[in-house]
TORMARZA-749527 format. One record per atom (N, C-alpha, C): x, y, z; residue in three letters. Coordinates in steps of 0.05 Angstrom, whole numbers, plus 5000, padded with zeros to 4 digits. Atoms other than C-alpha are relative to their C-alpha. Layout:
% residues N
XYZala;...
//
This chain:
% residues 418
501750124980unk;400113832782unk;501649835019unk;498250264979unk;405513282813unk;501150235010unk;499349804984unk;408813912833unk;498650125025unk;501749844982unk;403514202868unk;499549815027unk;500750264979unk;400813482899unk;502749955021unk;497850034984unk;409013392926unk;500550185015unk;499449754987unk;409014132952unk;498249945026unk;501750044975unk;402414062996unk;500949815022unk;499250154986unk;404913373016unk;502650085020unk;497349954996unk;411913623036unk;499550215028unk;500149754989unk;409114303063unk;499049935034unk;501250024974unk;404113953107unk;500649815017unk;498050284977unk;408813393140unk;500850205012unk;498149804984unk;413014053162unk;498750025018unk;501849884977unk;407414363193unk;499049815020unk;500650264982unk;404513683220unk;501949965023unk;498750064973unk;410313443256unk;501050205016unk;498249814989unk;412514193279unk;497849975023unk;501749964979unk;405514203318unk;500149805012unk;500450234984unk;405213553339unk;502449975020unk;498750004972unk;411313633380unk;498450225015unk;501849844981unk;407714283411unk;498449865015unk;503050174993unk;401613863415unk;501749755023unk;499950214989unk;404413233445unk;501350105030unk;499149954979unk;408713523494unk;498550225021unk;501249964980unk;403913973526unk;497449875009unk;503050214984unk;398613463540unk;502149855018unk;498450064977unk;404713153582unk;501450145019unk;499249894986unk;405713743611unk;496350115020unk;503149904975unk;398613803636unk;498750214986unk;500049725008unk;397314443596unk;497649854980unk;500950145023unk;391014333551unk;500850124980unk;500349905031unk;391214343484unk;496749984982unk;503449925005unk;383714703458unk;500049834973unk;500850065031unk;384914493381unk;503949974989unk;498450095015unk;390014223337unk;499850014973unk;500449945034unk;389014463263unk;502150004977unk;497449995022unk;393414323201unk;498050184971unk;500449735018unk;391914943152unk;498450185012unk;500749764988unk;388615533158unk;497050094983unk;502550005013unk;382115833141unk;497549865014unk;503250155000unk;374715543145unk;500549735010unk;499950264996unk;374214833172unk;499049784982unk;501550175016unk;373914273124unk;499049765009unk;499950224987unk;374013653168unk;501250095034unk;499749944973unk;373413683251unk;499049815011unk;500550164978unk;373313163307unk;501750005023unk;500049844976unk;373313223369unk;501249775021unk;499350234990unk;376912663415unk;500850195031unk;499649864982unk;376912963486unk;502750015020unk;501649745000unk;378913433509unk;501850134966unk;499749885019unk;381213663434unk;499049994984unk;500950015024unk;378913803375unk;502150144976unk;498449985027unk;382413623310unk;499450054979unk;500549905033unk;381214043241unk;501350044979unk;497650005028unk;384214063172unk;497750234995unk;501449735007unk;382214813150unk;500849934961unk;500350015020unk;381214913079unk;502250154984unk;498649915004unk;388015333063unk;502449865008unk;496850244982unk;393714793066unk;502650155001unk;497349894985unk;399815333089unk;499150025032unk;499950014976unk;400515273161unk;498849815025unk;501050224983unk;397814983221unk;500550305027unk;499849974968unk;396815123298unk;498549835011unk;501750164967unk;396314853371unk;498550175015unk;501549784986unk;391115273406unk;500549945021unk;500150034980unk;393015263478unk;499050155011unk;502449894996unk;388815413532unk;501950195012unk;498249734992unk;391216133558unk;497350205010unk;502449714975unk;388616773603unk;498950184972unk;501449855021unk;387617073527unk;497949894976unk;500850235009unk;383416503505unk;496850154988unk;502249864998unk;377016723468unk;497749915000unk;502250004992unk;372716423493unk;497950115027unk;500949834966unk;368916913545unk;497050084994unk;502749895005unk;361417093556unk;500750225009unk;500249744995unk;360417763554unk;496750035004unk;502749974987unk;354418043595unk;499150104981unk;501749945028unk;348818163550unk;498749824989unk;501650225026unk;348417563505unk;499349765010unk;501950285001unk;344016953508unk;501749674990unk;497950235010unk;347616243514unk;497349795006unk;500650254985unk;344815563516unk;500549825010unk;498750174982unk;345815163570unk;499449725003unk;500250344996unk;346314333577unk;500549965028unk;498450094970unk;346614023647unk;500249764993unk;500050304998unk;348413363669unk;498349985035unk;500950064975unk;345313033733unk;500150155017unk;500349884980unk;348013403774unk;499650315008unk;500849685009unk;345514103748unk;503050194999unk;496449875021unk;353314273718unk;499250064977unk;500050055026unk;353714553668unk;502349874980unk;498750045009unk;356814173616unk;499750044964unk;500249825028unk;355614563547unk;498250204992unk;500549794999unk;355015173532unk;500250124977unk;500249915038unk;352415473457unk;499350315009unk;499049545007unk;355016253451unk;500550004970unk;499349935035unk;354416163370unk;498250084995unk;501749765013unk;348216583364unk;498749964987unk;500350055028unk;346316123314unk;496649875001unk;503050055016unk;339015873285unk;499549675009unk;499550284994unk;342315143298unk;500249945035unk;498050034971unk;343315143377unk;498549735005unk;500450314988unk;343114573419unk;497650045024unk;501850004980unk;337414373466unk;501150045028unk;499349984977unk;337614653529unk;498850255018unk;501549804981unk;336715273580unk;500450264983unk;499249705012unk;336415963544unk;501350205030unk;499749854969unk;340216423598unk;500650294988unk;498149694995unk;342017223592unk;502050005019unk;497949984975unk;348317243627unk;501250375008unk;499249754984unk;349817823672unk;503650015005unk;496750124998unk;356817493694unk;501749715007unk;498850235012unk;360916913672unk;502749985009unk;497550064997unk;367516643699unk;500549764999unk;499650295005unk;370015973667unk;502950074993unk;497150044993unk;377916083694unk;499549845033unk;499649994968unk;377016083767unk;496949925020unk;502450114986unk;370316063801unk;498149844978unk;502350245015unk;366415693742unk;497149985008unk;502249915009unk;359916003740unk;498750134977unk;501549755018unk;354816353694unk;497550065025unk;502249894987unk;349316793727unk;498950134983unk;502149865019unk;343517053685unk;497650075004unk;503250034995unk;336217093681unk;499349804982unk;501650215015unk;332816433656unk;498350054981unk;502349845020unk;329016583596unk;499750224992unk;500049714995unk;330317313603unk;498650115016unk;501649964973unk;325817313661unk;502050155025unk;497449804979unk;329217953703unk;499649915026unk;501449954967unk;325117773769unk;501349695006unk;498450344984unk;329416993770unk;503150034984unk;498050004999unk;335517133771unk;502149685003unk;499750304994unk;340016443765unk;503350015004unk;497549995005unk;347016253777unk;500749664993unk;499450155011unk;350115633747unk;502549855014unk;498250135001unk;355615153761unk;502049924985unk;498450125020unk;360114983701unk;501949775013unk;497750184992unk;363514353708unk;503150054982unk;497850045011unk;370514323697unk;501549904971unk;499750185023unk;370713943636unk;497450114974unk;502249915016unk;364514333600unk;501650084977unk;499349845025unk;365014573526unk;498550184995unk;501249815005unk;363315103498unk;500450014968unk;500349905029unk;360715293422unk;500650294992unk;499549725006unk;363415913390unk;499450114984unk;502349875009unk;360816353348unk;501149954965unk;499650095033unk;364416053280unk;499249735002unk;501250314999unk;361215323303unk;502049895012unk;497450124983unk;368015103338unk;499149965027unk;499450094972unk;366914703401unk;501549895014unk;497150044996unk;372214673448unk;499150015037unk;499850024967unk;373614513523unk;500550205010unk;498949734980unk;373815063574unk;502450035000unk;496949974984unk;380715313601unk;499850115028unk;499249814971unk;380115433673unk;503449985009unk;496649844981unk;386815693712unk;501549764992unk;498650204995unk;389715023726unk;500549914976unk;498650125019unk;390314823659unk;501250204971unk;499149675011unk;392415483631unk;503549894992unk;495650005002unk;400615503599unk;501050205011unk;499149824977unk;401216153635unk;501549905020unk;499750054977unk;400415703692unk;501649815010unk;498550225001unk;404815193670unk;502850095020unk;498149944992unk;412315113706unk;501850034977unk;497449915021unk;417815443670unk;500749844982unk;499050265025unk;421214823642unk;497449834982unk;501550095026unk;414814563615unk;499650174985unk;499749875025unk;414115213578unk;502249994977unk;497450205023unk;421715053551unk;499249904977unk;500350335018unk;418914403529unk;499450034978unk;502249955022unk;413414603496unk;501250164986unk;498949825027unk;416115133453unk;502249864985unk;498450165021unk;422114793439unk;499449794991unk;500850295004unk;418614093423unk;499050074970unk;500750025024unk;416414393354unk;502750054983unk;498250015012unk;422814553327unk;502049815008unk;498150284997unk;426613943356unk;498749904980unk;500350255021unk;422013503319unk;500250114965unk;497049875022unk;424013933256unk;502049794997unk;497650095005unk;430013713263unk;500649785001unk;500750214996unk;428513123290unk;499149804975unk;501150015020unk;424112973226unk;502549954977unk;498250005024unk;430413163179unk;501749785012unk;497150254986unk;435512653218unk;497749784986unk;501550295004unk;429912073207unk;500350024970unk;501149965029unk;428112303132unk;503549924995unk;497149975011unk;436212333114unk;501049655008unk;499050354998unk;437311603147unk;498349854981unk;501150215011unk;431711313103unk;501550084972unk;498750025028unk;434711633048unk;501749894989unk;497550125004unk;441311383051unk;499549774992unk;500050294990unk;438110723045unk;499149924968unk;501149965027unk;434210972970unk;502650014976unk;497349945017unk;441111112939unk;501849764992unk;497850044999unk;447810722922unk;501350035027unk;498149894985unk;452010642982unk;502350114999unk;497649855002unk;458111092992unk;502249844992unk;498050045020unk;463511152944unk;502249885011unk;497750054988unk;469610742960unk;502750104984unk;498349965011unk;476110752932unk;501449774983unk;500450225014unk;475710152893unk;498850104970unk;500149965027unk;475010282817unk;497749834996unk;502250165024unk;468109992781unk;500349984975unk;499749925032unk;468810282713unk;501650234999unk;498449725008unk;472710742674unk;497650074972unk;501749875018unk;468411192621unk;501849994977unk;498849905025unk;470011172543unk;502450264992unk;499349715012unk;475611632524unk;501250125028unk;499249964978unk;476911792598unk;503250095008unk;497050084982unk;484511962636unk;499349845008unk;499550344969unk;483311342681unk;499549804971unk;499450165017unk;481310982617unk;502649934980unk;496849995026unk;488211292572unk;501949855023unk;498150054983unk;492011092637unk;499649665004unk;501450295006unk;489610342632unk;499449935036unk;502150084979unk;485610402697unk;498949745004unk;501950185000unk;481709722708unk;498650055024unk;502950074984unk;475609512746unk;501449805029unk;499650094987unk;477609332811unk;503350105016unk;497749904989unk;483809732824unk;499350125018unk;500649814978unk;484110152891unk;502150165003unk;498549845005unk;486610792892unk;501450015035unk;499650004964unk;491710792960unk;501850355003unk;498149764992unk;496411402945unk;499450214972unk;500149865013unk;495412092910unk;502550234996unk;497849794984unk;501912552903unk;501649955016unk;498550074974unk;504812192960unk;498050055031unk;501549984975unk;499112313005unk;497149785001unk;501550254991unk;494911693036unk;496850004996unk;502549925006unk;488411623010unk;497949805020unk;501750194985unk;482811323055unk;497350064994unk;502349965013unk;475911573018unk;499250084979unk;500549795033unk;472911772953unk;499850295006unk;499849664984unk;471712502988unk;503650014989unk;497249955006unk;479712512984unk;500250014969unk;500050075029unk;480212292910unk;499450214980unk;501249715023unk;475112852884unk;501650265003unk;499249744991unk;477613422926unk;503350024989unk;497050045004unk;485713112895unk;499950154972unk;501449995025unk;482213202824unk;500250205000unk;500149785002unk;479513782830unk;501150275004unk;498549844999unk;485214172855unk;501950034990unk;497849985013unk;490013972811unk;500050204974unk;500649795019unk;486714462755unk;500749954971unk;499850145044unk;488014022693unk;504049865018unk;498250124997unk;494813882726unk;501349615013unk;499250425002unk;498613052722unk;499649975025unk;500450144971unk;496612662790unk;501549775005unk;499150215009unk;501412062800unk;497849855024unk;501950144991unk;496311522824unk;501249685012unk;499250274988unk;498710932871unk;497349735002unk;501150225010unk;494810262846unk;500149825020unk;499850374987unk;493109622891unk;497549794992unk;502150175010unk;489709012866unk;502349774999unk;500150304994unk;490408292891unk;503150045005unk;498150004980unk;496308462936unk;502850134979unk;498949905011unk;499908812881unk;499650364987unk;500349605009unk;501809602866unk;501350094981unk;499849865027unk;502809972812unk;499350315002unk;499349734988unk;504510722798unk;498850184972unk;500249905025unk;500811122738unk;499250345001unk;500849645001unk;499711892718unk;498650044990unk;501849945014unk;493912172701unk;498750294999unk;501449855002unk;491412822676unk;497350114995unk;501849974992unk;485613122696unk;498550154972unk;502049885010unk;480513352649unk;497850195011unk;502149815003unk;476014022653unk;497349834993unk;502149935024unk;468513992639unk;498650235022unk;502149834985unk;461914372664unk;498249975004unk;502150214983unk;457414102717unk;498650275010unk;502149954991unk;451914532727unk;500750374996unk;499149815009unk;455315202693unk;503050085015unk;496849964989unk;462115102739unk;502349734987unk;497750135008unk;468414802716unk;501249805009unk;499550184986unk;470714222753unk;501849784979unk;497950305021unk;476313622734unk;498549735005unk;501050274976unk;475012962741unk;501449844970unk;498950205011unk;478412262708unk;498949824990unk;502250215019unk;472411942682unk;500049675023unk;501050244976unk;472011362749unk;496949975011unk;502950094992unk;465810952768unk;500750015036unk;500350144968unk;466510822851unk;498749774992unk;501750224991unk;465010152871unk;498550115027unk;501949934975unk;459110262923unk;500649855036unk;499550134977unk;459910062999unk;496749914998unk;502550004998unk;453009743005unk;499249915034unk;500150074982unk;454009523078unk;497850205022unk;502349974987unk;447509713124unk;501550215020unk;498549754981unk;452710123173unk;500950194983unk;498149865017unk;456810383121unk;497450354988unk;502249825016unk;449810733089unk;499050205024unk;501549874974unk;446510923167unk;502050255009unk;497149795001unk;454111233175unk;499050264977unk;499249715020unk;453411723112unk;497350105008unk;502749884992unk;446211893129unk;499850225019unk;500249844980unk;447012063200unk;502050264984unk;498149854997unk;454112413181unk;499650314977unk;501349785014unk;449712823125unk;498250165006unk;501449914980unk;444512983169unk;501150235015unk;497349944980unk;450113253217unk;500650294985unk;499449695020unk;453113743162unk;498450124991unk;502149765010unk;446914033134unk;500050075019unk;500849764974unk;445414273204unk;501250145003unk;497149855002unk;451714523208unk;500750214989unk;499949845018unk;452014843143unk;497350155002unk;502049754991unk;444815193163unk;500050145014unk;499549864984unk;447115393224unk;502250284992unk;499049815002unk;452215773191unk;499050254976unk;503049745015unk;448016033130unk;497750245021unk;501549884994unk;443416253180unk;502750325018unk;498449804973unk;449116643228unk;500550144976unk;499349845025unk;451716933148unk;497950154993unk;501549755006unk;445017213142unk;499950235022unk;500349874986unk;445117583194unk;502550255003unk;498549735000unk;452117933182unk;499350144971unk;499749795025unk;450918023112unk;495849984982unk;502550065007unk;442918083104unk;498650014972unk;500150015028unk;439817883038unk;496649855000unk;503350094995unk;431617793022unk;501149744975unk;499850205022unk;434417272959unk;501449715024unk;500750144984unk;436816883020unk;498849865014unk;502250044991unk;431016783041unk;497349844982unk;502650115013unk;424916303023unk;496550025007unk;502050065001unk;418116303031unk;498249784988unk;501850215007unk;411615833014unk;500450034966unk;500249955024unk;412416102948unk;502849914981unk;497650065004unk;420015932945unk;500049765003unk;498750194987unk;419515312973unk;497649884979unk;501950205019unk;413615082924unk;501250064974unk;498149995032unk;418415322861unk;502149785000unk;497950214996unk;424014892900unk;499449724996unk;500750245006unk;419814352910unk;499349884969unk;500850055018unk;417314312843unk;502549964978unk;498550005019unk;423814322806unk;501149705003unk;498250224989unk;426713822857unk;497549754990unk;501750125008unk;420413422838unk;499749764981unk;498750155032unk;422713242766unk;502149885009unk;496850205004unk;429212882789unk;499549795013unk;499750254994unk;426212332822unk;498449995035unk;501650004984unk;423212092888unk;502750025024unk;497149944989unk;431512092926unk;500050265005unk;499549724987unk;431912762916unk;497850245018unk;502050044978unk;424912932945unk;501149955025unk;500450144975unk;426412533005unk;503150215011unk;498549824985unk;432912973019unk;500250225001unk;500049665006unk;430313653000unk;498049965032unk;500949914972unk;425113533053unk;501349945026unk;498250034974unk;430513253107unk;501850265011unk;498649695002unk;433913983087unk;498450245010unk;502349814992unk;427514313094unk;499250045025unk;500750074972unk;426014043161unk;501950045011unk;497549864988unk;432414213187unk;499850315003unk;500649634999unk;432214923167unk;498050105010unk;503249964988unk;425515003194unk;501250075031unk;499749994974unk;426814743257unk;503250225022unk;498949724995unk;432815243264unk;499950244996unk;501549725010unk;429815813236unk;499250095024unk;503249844982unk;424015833285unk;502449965031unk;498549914972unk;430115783343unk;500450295002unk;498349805004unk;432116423318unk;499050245035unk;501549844981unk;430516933386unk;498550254989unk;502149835018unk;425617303344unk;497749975020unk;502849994992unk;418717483376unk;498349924979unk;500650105024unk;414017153332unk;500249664992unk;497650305007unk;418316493326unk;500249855033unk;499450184973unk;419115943377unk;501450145021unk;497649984986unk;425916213394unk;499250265009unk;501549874984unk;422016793416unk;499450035027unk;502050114976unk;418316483462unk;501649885012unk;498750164977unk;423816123492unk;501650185013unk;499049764988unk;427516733504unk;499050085030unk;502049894985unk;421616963544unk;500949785025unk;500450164971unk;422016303590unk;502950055004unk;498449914983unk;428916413595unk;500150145020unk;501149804990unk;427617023622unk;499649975022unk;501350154972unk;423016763674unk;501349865013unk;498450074984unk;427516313692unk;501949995012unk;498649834984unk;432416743710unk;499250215024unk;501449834978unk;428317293742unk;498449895029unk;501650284966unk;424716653787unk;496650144997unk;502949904999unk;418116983756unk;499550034976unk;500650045032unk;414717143685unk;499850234996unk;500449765014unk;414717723650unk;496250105003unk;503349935000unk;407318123661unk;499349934972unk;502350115014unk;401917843610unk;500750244977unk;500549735013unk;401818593585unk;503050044980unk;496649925014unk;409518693569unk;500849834977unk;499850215031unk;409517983529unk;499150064976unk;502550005021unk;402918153489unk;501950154980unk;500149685018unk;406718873464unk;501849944993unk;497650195015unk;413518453449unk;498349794980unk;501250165029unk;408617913407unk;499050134988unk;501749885025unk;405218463373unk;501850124983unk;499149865025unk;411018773346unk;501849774991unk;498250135008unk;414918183343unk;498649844969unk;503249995027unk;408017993286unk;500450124986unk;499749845012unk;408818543262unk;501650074975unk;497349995013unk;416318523235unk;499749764987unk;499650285014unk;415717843213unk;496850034983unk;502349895021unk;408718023180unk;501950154975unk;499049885002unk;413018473152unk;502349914972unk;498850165014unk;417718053126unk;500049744986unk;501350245020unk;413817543106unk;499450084973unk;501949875030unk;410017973050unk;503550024984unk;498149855008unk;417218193033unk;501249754979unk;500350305007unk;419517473027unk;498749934966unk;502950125027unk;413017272983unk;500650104979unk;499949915028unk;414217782938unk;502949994979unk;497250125022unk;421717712919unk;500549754987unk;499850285011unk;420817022906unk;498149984980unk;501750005022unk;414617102864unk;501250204981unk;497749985017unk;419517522832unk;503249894987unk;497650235006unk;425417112835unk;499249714982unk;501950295010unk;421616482808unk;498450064978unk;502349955018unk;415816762765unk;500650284976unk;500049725010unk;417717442738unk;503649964980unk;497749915012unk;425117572731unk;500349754968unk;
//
């Protein structure tokens, strides 16, 4: 159960802050945003703060920003019966197309033809009365009810992302995988802060039985020279250790302005089913407020690093066990779970990293998709036709549909089965 409760939590911060950059940055680009939902599914909780409306769906994987767009579905189609709200000045400002038993007080209309992009009318017959024909006004700002109970602000032209300028499309697409990443840099600085600060080269303890203890090590010695080569971090120290392969290290000593010269061989054991040396040393901790913000950022820094190149490795040498899913990532979370609330806090700074470079990837489907595309445009000094995008996002869906199931299931075999 703590597994499960840390997975949702974990899963749905990702998703949260990936939309909320979407979200935030195209309401400062002018572009509406119809709805803002974190999961998927049925609606469990919805409010409405204008012009959006915010829902938590009843399936906590995923999320989306509904922007308003030329493929937006909300459209009357001639035929069906809406009810109409005015305000004073005979606008309409809501409009119930849900069909439903529940509608709202107002005008019954048959609509013949409806345009809420550009001219912002309905025309119908009042009542279904053929011989009064009517035409309507929609104000700018009207909502409309849809036919799963979702009410949501129009999208005429002007506030369309079509209609947006190039670089605010950029923005917007890239603004969910910055804050990704964004997300993992913050998470990794608080961490640093949950821990021990970084290891110096200052001796704490020596372990029972130890080389640093047979070598009469003390508490407070600093290691300055290994081999003859200048030591300036515990990073140095391990990597001196561990390459010597069981072989003598001569170890240059300083403490209280005096040095000393001792040998020590390295001891074998087995950390996590690999072999590794090590001399049985405590580190004294740096606990200094820079010293900690320093290893944070500078860990931050390398995981990206090291994802950026995992990700470029999958791609020469492709592998589905490389790969995670919701299913992978709720076995990960759950293991990482048991060790504490530290390692939590940097699996998700890991997670949010990889995320937010993932979805760069130029995949259709994926952010980096979509930024492709504005590239594109903003090379050609125009946008790709509506039509040409659609049939690039349907297969780009498709493949990643594709590979999602693929995903899901190796890991529900990798995790549950094998």
């Amino acid at each position: 159960m703590k597994g499960i409760l840390i997975f949702l939590i974990v899963f749905g911060l990702l998703v949260f802050v990936h939309e909320f950059g979407h979200f935030i940055v195209a309401k400062k680009s002018g572009i509406l945003v119809q709805e803002f939902s974190i999961g998927m599914g049925p609606k469990l909780f919805q409010i409405r703060r204008n012009p959006t409306i915010y829902t938590i769906r009843w399936l906590p994987l995923g999320g989306y920003v509904r922007l308003a767009g030329s493929d937006d579905e909300s459209k009357l189609d001639p035929g069906m019966t809406v009810i109409l709200q005015l305000n004073d000045q005979d606008e309409v400002v809501r409009i119930d197309a849900s069909e439903s038993d529940m509608s709202i007080e107002g005008i019954p209309v048959q609509v013949t033809k409806a345009d809420l992009v550009d001219d912002l009318i309905i025309e119908g017959y009042e009542n279904g009365d053929e011989n009064k024909p009517v035409t309507y006004h929609v104000n700018h700002d009207a909502t409309i009810i849809e036919k799963n109970g979702t009410e949501l602000i129009i999208a005429p032209r002007d506030t369309q992302f079509n209609e947006a300028k190039v670089w605010q499309k950029l923005a917007t697409n890239f603004a969910g995988p910055f804050m990704n990443i964004l997300l993992g840099f913050v998470v990794f600085l608080i961490w640093t802060f949950t821990v021990p600060g970084p290891a110096t080269t200052t001796i704490q303890s020596t372990t029972n039985g130890s080389p640093a203890q047979i070598a009469k090590i003390k508490s407070g010695d600093r290691i300055v020279v290994i081999n003859g080569q200048k030591i300036n971090n515990f990073e140095q120290v391990t990597e001196k250790v561990n390459q010597s392969k069981g072989k003598s290290l001569k170890f240059e000593l300083s403490k209280d302005g005096s040095t000393r010269t001792v040998v020590i061989k390295p001891k074998a054991h087995l950390v996590q089913k690999q072999k590794v040396y090590q001399i049985g040393i405590v580190a004294k901790s740096n606990e200094n407020a820079g010293m900690k913000l320093k290893r944070g950022w500078d860990t931050a820094v390398s995981t990206t690093g090291l994802i950026f190149n995992t990700v470029g490795n999958l791609f020469r040498h492709f592998s589905l066990n490389k790969l995670s899913g919701p299913v992978g990532i709720y076995s990960q979370t759950s293991q990482v779970s048991q060790m504490g609330f530290t390692y939590v806090l940097a699996f998700l700074a890991m997670i949010s990293i990889n995320l937010g470079i993932v979805n760069l990837i130029p995949i259709p489907g994926l952010d980096g998709g979509k930024l492709l595309l504005n590239l594109i445009e903003l090379v050609r000094g125009k946008p790709i036709s509506e039509e040409h995008e659609a049939i690039v996002e349907l297969i780009g869906f498709g493949l990643l549909l594709v590979l999602i199931i693929a995903v899901t299931g190796n890991d529900i075999y990798r995790y549950f089965i094998k």
